[in-house]
C-alpha positions as CSV (number, residue, x, y, z in Angstrom):
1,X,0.0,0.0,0.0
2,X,1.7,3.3,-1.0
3,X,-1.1,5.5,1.3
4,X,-3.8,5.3,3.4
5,X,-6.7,3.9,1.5
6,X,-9.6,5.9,3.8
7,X,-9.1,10.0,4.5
8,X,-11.3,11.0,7.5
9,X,-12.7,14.6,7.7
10,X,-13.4,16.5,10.6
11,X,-14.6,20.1,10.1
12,X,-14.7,21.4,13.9
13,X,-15.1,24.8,16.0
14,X,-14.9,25.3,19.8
15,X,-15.4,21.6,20.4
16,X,-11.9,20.9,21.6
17,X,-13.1,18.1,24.2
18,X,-15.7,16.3,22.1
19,X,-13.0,16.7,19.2
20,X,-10.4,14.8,21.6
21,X,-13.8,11.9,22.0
22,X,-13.8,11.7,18.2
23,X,-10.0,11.1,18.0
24,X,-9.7,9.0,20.5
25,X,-12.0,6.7,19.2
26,X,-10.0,6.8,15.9
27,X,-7.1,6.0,17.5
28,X,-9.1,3.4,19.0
29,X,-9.8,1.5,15.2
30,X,-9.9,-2.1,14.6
31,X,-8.6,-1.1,11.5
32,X,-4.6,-0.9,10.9
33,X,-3.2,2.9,11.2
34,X,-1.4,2.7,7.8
35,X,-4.7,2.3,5.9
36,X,-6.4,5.2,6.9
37,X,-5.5,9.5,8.1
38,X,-7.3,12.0,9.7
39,X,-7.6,15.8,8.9
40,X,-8.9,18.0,11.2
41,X,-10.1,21.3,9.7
42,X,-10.7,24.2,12.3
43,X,-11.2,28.0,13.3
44,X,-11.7,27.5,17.0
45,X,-11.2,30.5,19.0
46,X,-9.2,29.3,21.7
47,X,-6.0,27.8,22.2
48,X,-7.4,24.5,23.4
49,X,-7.8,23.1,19.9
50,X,-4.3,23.4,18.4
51,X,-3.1,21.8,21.5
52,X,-5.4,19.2,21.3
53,X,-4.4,18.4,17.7
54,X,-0.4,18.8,17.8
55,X,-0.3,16.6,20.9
56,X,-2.1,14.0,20.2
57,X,-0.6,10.4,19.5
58,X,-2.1,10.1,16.1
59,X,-0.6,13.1,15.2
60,X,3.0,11.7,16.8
61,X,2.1,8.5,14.6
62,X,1.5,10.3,11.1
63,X,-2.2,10.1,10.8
64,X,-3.2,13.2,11.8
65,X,-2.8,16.1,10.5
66,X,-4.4,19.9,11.3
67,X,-5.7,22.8,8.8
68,X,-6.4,25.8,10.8
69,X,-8.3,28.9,9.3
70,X,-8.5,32.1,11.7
71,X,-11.3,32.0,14.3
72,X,-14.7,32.0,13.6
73,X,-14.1,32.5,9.4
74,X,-14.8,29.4,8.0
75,X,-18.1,27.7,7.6
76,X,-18.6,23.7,7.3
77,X,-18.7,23.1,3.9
78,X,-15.6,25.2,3.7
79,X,-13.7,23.3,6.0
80,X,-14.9,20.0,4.6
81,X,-13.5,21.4,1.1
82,X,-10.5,22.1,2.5
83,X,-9.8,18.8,3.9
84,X,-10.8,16.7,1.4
85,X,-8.4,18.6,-0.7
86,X,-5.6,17.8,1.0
87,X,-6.8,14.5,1.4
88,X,-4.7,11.2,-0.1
89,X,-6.7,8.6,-0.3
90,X,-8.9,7.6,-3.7
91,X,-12.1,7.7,-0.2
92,X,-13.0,10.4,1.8
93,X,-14.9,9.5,4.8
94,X,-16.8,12.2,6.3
95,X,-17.8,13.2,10.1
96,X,-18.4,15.4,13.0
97,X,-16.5,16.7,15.7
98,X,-19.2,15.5,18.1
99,X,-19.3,12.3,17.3
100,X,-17.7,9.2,18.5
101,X,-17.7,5.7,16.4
102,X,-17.3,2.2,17.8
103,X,-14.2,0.4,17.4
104,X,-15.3,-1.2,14.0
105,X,-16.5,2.1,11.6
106,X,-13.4,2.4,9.8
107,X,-12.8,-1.6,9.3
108,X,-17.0,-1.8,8.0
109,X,-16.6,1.7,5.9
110,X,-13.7,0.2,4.4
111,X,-15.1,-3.0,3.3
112,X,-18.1,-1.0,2.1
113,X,-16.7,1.1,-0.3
114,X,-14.6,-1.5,-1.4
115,X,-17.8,-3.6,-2.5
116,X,-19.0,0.1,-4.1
117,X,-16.1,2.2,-5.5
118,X,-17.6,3.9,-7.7
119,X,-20.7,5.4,-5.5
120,X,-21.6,7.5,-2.5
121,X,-21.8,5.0,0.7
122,X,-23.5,6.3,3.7
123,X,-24.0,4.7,6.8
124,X,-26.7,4.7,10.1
125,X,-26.0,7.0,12.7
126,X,-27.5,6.7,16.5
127,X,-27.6,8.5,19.5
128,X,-24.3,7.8,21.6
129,X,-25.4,5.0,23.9
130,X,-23.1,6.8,27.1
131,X,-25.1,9.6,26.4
132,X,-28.9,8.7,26.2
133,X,-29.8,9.4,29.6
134,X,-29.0,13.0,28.1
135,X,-31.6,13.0,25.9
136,X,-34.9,11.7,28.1
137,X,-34.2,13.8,30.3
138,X,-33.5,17.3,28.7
139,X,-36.5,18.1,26.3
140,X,-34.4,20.5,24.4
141,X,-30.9,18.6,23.4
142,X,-30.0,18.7,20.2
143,X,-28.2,15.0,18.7
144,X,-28.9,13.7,15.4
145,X,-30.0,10.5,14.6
146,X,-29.9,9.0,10.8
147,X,-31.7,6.1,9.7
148,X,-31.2,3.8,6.6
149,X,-34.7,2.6,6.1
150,X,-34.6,-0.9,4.1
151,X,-31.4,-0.4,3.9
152,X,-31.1,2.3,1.8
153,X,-29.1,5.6,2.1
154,X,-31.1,8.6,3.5
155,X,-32.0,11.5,0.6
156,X,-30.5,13.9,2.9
157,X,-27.0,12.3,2.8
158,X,-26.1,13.7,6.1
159,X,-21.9,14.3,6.8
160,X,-21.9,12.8,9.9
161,X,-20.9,9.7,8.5
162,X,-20.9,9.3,4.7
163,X,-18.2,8.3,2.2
164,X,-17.2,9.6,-1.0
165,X,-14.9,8.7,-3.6
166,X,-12.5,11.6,-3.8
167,X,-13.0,11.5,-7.9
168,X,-16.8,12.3,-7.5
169,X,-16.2,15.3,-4.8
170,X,-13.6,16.8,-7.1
171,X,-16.1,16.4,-10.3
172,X,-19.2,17.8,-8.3
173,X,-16.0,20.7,-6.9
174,X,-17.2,19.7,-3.2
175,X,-19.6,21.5,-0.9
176,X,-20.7,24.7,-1.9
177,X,-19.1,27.4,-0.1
178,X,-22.4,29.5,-0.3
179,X,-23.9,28.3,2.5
180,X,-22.2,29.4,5.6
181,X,-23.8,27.0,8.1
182,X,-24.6,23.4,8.1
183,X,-28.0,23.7,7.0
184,X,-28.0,21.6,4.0
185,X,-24.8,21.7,2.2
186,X,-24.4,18.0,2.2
187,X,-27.6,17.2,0.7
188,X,-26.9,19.5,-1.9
189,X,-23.4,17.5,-2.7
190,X,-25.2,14.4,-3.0
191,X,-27.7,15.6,-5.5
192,X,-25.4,17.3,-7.0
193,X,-23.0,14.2,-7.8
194,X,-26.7,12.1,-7.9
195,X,-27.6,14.3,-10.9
196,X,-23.9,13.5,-13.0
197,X,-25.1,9.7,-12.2
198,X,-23.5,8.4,-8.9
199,X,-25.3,6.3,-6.7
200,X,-25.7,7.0,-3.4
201,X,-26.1,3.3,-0.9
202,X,-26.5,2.7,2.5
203,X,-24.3,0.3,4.7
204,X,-26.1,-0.8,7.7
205,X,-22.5,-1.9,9.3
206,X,-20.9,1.6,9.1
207,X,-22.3,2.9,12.4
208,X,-21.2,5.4,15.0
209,X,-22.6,7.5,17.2
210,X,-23.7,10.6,18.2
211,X,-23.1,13.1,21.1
212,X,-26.6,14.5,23.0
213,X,-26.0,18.6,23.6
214,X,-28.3,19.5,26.2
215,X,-29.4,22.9,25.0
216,X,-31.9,26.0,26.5
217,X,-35.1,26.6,25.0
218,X,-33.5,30.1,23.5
219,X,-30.3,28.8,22.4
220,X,-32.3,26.1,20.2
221,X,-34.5,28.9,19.1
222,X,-31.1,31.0,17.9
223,X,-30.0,27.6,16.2
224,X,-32.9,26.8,14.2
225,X,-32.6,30.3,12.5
226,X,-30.1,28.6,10.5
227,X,-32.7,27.0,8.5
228,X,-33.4,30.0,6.4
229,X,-30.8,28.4,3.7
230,X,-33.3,25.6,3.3
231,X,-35.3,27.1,0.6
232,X,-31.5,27.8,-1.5
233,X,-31.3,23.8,-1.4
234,X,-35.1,23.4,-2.9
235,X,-34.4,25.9,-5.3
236,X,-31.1,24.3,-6.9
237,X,-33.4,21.0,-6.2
238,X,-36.9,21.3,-7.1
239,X,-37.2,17.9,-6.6
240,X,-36.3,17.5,-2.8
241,X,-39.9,18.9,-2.2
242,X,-41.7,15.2,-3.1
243,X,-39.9,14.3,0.6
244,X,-41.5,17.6,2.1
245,X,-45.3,17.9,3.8
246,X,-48.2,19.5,2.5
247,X,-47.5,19.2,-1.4
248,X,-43.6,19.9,-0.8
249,X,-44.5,23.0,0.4
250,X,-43.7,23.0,4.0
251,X,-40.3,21.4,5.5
252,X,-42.0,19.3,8.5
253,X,-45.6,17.8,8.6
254,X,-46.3,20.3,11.8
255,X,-45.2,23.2,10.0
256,X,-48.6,22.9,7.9
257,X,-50.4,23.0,11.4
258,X,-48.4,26.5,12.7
259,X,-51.1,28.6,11.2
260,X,-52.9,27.6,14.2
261,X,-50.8,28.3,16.3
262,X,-50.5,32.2,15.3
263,X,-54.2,32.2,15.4
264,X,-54.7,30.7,19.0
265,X,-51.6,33.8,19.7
266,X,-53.8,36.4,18.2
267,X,-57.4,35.1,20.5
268,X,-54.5,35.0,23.2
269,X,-54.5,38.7,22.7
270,X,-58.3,39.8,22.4
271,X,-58.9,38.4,25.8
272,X,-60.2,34.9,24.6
273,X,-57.8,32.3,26.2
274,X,-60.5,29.1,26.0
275,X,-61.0,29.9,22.0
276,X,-57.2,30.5,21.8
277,X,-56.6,26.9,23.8
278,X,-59.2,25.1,21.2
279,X,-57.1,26.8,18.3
280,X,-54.0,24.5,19.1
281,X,-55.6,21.1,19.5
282,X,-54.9,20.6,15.4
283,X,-51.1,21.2,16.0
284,X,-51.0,19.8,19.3
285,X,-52.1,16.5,18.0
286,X,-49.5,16.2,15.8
287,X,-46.6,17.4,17.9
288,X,-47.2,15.6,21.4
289,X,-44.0,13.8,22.1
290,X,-44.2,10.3,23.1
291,X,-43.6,9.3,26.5
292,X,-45.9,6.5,27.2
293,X,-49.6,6.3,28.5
294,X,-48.8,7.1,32.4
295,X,-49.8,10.1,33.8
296,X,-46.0,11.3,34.5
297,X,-45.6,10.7,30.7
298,X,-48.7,12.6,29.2
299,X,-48.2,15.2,31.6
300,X,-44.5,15.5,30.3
301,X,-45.7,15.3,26.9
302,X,-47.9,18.5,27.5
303,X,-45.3,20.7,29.7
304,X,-43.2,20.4,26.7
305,X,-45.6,21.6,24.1
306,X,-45.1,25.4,25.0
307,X,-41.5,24.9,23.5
308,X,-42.5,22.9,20.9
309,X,-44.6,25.4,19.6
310,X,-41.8,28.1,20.1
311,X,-39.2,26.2,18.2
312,X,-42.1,25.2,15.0
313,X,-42.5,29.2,14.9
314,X,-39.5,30.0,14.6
315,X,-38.3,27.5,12.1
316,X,-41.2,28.5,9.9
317,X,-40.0,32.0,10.5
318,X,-36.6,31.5,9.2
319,X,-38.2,29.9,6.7
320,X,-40.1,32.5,5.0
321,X,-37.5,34.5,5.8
322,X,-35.0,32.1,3.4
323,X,-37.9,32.0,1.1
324,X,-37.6,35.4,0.2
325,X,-33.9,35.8,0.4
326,X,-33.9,32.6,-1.9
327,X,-36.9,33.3,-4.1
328,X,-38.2,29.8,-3.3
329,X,-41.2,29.2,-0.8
330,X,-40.7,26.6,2.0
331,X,-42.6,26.8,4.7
């Protein structure tokens, strides 16, 4: 072998312990250290992260090596283009600095695009089993979660663990530096390269994991505003709306039911609370979280609805607001 065969990316910011997780867990690999590297693209802030990366031992053994921008001046898919770049090997394995993958990922993402060389190989992502008790018990963390149903590769080819021949990112000329936040720059890659005839398949044995970020009701709010670039995706990608709700028109299925939200807001205001409290049973029906039939988890279900319906508004917000921006209506 005259280089690695695998090139893992890591686009990261202000994550320097979660980013040691990640790399530990690399250096962790069933797989042999000569068939695979690491890069590690960055604009941290702090000092912490260019410690982290010139000290640790995969760094001492070759693997790893560091591309630092200044702080806070690169976005995602700018970082990822970066990487892959610089990257050796004919693969390029992407994921997250907050995620963490089992012993096995590199050996099974190996042998799956081994089997498929020529196509985009993507595989399951769950929530990180040391950290579940995180998620039942904070209503707003934030973790993602990626399923390959039948088998199959999701349609939003998420970069939290996805391969790609390096051929394919350099004929597609990688992520599109346009969008300066993760908020759908990978699925536009994938259609992008799906549209010059690459197939994109799932690997059920490529897992890792996921961290759970316990978050405040405001700071997911101030997140979700990122989701104004959305309608920029569905306008390169008319198509994308067949996997949307309401006719492709709105994003999620309880975005169609917000409108009743705003009108149970303004019988809020003209003094009418018990009209404004029937307004919401639509959208309430459709957004009750499940935790069980006991009365501890239906009356967790319902104190959680006032942030539900916080977080819907705003997304639909920053949706119309991306709608304009981008001339392309998603709701």
């Amino acid at each position: 072998m005259t280089g690695p065969a695998l090139s893992v990316v890591v686009p990261s910011h202000d994550r320097p312990l979660r980013l040691r997780w990640l790399l530990n867990a690399l250096a962790d690999q069933t797989l042999d250290r000569d068939a695979f590297e690491v890069i590690v693209a960055h604009d941290s802030r702090g000092p912490e992260t260019d410690a982290l990366l010139a000290a640790h031992p995969l760094t001492a053994a070759g693997v790893l090596r560091a591309l630092a921008f200044d702080a806070g001046t690169a976005g995602p898919a700018q970082k990822r283009n970066a990487a892959w770049r610089a990257a050796r090997a004919p693969h390029v394995l992407f994921t997250d600095d907050d995620c963490r993958p089992p012993r096995e990922w590199l050996e099974h993402a190996l042998a799956a695009v081994r089997a498929r060389p020529d196509a985009i190989v993507q595989g399951p992502t769950q929530i990180d089993p040391d950290e579940l008790v995180v998620k039942l018990h904070a209503p707003h963390a934030r973790t993602q979660v990626v399923e390959l149903v039948g088998g199959q590769a999701s349609i939003w080819a998420q970069t939290c663990n996805i391969a790609y021949p390096r051929a394919v990112l350099a004929a597609c000329d990688g992520f599109d530096d346009a969008l300066p936040v993760a908020a759908g720059e990978d699925t536009d890659l994938a259609w992008r390269a799906r549209e010059q005839g690459v197939e994109m398949v799932g690997a059920p044995a490529m897992l890792t994991f996921h961290c759970v970020e316990p978050a405040t009701l405001v700071a997911r709010a101030r997140e979700s505003w990122r989701w104004q670039h959305l309608p920029y995706l569905t306008r390169k990608h008319p198509e994308i709306r067949r996997s949307y709700a309401g006719g492709g028109w709105f994003w999620k299925p309880q975005h169609t039911k917000v409108p009743f939200l705003l009108l149970a807001a303004t019988l809020l205001l003209r003094g009418r609370p018990a009209a404004a409290l029937v307004a919401t049973v639509p959208w309430a029906a459709g957004s009750m979280p499940g935790y069980g039939s006991s009365w501890r988890g239906r009356a967790r279900a319902v104190s959680e609805l006032p942030g539900s319906a916080v977080l819907d508004v705003v997304e639909v917000a920053a949706l119309a607001r991306g709608s304009v921006r981008h001339r392309s209506l998603l709701l």
